[in-house]
N, C-alpha and C positions, 0 to 999 in steps of 0.2 A: 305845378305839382311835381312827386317824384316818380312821375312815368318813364324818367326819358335813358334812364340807367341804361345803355347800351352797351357799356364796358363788356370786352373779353380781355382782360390781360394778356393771355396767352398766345390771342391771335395778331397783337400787336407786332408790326415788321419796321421801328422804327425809324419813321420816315425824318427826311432832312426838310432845312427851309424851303430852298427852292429846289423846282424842276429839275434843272439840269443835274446836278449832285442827285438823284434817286437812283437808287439801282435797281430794277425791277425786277419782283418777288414770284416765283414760278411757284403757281399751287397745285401739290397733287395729293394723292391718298398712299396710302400705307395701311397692307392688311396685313396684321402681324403673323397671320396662318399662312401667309405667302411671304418672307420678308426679303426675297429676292426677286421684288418688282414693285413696281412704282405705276399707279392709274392716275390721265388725267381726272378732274373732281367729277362723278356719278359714276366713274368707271369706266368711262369711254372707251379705253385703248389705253394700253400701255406708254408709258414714256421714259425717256433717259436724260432730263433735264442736267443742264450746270448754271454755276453761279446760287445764287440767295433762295433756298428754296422753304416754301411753310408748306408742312405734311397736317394732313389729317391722321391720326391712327385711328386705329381697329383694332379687335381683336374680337376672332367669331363672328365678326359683321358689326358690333356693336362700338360707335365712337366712346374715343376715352379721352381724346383731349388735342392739342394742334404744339407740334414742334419745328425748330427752325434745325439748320445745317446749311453750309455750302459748300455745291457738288464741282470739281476739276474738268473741264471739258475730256472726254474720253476717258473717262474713272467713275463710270455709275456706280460699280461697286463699291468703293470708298463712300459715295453719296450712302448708299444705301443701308450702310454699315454704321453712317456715321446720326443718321435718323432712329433706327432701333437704339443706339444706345442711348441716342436724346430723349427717346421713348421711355427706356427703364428708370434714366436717369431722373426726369421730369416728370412721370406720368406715373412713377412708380409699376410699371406693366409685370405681372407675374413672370416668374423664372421661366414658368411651361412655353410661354412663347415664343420662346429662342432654343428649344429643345431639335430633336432631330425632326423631319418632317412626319418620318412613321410613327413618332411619340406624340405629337400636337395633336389635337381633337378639330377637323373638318369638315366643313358642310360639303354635303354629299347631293346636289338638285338642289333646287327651292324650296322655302320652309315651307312646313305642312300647315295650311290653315283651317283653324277649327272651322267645323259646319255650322254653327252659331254665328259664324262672324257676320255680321254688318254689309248689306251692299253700299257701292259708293259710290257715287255722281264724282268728279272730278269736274270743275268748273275754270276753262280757263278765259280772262278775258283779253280780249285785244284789241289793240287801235293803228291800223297802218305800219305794220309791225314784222311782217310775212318769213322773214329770216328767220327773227330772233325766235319766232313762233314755230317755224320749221324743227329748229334745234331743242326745245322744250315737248315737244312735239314728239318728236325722236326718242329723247329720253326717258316719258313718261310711258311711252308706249313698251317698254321692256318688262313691267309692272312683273312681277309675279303674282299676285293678287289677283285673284278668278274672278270677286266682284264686283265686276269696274266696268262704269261707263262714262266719256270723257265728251263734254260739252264746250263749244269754243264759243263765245258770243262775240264779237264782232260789232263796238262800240262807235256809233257813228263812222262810219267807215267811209273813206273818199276812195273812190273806185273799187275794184273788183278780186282786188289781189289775195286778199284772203279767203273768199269762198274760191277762184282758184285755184288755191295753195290745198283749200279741203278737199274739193273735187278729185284733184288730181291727183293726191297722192295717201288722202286718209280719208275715204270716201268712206269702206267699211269699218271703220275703226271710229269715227269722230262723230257726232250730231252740231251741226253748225246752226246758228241762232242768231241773228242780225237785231239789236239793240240801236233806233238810229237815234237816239236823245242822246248828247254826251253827257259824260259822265262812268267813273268808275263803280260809284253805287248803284246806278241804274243797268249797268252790266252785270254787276253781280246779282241783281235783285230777278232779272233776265234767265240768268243760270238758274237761279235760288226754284224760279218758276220751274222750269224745264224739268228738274232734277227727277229722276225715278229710284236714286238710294236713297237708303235708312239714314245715311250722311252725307253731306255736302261738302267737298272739300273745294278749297279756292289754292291756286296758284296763280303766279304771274307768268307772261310771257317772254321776261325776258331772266328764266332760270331755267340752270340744269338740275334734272330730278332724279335723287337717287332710285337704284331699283326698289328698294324693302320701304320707300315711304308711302306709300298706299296703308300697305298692310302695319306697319309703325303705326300712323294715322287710327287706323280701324280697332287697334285692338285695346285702347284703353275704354271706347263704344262697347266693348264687346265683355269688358271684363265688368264693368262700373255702372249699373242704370244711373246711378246720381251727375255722372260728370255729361256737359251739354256741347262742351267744344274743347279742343284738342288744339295745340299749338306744336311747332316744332323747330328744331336749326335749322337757321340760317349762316350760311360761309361764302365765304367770297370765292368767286370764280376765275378770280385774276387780279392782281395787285401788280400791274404792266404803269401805272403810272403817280405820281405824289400824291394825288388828288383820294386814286383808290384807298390808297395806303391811309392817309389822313384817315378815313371816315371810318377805318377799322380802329386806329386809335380815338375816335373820337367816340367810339362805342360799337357801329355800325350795328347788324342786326341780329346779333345770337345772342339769348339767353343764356349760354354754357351747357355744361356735358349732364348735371345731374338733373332725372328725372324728377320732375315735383307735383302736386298739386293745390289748390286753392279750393275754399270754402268757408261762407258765411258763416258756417254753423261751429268754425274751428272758435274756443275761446279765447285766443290770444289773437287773433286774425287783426291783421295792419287796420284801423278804420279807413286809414286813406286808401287804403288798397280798392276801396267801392270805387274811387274816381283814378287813380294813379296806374289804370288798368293797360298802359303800356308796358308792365310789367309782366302781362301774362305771355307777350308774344307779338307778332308780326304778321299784319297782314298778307304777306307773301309767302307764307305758311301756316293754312290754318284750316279745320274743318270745325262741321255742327250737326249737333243733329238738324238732320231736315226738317222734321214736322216743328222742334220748338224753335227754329232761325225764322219759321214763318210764323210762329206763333207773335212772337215778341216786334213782327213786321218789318222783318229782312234789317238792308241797311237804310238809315237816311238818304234820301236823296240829295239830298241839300249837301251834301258831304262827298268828299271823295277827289281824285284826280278828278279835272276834265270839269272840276267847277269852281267858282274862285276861291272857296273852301280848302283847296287844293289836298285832301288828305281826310283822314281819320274815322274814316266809314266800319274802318275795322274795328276802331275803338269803343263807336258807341254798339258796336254789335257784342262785344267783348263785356260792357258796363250793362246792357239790357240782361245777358245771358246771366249773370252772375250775381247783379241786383236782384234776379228775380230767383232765386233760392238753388242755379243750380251751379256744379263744381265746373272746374276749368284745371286742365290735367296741360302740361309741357313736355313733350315727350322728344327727347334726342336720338331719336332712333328717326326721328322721320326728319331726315335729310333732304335741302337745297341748297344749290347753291346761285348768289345771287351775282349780276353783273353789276358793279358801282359806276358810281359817276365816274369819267377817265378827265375830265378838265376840273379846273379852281372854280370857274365858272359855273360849272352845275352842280359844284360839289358846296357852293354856294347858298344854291339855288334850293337842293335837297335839302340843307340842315333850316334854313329859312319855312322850308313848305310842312319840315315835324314840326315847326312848334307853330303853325298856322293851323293847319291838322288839328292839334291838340289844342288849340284854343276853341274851334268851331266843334271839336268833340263835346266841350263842355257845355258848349249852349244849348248844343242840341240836346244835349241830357237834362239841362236845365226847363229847356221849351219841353219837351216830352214828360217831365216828371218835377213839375212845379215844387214839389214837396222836398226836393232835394235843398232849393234855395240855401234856406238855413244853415244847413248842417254843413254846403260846402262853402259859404263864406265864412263860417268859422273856422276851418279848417283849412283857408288858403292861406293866411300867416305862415302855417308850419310845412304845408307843400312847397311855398316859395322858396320858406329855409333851407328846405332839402334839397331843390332844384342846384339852389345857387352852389351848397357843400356838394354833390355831385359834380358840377362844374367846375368850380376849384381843386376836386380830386386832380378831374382831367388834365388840368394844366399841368400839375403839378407832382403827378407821380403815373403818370400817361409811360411811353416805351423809347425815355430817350429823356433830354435834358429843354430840349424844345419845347415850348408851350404850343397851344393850337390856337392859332391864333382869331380873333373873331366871331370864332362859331359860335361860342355859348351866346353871345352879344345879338347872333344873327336868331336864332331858334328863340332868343325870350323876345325880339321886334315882333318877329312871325306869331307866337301867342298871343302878345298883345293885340294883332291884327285880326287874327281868328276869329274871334266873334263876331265883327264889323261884317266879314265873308260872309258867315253861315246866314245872319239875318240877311244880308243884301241877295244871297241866291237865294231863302227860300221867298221873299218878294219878288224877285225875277221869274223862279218859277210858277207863285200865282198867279202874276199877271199873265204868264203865257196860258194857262191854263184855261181863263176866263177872257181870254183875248184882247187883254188890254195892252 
């Protein structure tokens, strides 16, 4: 199918064949209300990068789009100078942004959030992970968002490091949840229990969390009874080596800058869009309402990291939500940023496990909703077509003269594999169930 469109043009850093010849991409932010400083990605702390740098802009807090420059060692200013005008140039950014300081319009505190809004469960899950979890941890915790409460589950866990890591240092702030079955659906499904907001939102553990994505998240809930889950950006956290860079030109995980949304009920609406539902968004960004994520019976178990399914729990949660009459809103304002694969080898291993993912997405949808049968082997002819034309885009007008070599080849094995998984772990998991 055409789920796997992952392209961002923009964020593309032109990677070379091999390794050695990469020159590594330093990523940071650009808020054009401040254009005389540079954050690394969620805002961490300021920086003064040189060499090949990919900026996120801003302007008023709000992304507009991703630009390149390269900064002189000890010449930030030049770097800095030389991204705003990448900015106007490419992003078209209004004049007012580059006006004097006292003439630009700035946020003054943290936004004001309506009293309507949404409480939110934050559900993060993790498996032997303690660092990268520290660091997400960190970030999320800056929330300005009043109603937030943040869940870690703790996925089959070998020793003690992560309730540890809760005890010790986010004992008032976190509710920790030990999940011992592996699996990433059965963590989130863990979470999904636990949750006490009006939405459930899931991250991963190994992303940095912008501050306003809570409340980014909350407010399309808060604006829309009809919309049921909420998607958001995804951007890379570092392009340090070929591998990362690769999987950004190969699509990686953003959707892009403009807000959209999705609905059955639209008259032109994609048919294939009921199954090709990796279009709405990324599991490493994503919320629901609570009551209907339980309604429709969380994720597959059968599905997910942590079982040979390797993937796509999000998707069939994604195709339940949406099949069943309700909207699905993509909102760029709720920023992550994610950590890629740094080797060829996992970066591999990733493009192999989407399209294993997306194959076992479809059975399960298939096993869940027999009634689909029909409708989507009619319509697999024209998903294949589109997979394969999205693929040959890639090669062929991707960010640079190089093709990419492999991948599409490796994610259509892994499809074809998919189903083989979904059926063989949910037999595995009967039999353990019933003891055999």
């Amino acid at each position: 199918m055409d789920g796997y469109d992952r392209r961002t043009p923009a964020a593309c850093p032109r990677p070379v064949a091999r390794e050695s010849l990469y020159t590594p991409v330093r990523v940071v932010e650009l808020d054009l209300d401040e254009p005389g400083r540079l954050h690394a990605p969620g805002g961490l702390g300021p920086v003064d990068p040189d060499g090949r740098v990919l900026a996120l802009v801003r302007l008023h807090g709000h992304p507009l789009g991703l630009v390149h420059a390269t900064g002189t060692a000890g010449d930030p200013a030049t770097l800095r100078r030389a991204l705003v005008e990448a900015a106007h140039r490419e992003l078209r950014v209004p004049a007012l942004s580059t006006a004097t300081p006292a003439a630009r319009p700035r946020r003054t505190g943290p936004p004001r959030v309506p009293a309507d809004s949404p409480t939110v469960t934050v559900v993060v899950c993790t498996r032997n992970r303690p660092e990268s979890l520290r660091t997400c941890l960190d970030s999320l915790l800056r929330t300005d968002y009043p109603y937030v409460e943040v869940v870690v589950v703790d996925n089959a866990p070998v020793g003690t490091a992560t309730r540890d890591l809760i005890d010790t240092c986010f004992a008032d702030q976190v509710r920790y949840v030990c999940e011992p079955l592996p699996g990433l659906a059965r963590a989130r499904n863990a979470g999904l229990a636990a949750a006490r907001g009006d939405v459930c939102a899931f991250a991963d553990d190994d992303l940095v969390i912008d501050r306003g994505w809570v409340a980014a998240l909350a407010e399309p809930f808060r604006a829309d009874d009809r919309i049921g889950c909420v998607t958001g950006l995804v951007l890379p956290a570092e392009l340090d080596t070929a591998a990362q860079a690769v999987l950004e030109r190969y699509g990686g995980y953003s959707r892009g800058f403009a807000a959209r949304s999705w609905s059955l009920r639209e008259k032109d609406a994609d048919p294939l869009l009921r199954y090709s539902v990796g279009r709405f968004g990324s599991g490493a960004n994503m919320a629901f309402r609570t009551d209907l994520l339980r309604a429709v019976g969380g994720f597959d178990p059968a599905t997910g990291a942590g079982t040979p399914a390797r993937g796509g729990e999000e998707l069939y949660a994604f195709f339940s939500v949406y099949n069943g009459g309700h909207d699905i809103a993509y909102q760029p304002d709720a920023i992550v940023w994610h950590r890629h694969p740094r080797t060829d080898e996992a970066l591999s291993r990733q493009i192999f496990n989407f399209g294993v993912g997306f194959g076992a997405y479809l059975t399960a949808a298939v096993a869940h909703r027999p009634d689909v049968l029909a409708d989507l082997i009619r319509r697999l002819p024209q998903g294949l077509w589109r997979w394969q034309a999205v693929h040959r885009r890639r090669a062929t007008e991707g960010c640079g003269p190089e093709p990419v070599p492999g991948l599409g080849r490796r994610e259509f094995q892994g499809l074809l594999y998919g189903p083989f998984t979904y059926l063989y772990t949910v037999w595995h998991q009967r039999g353990a169930r019933t003891g055999e």
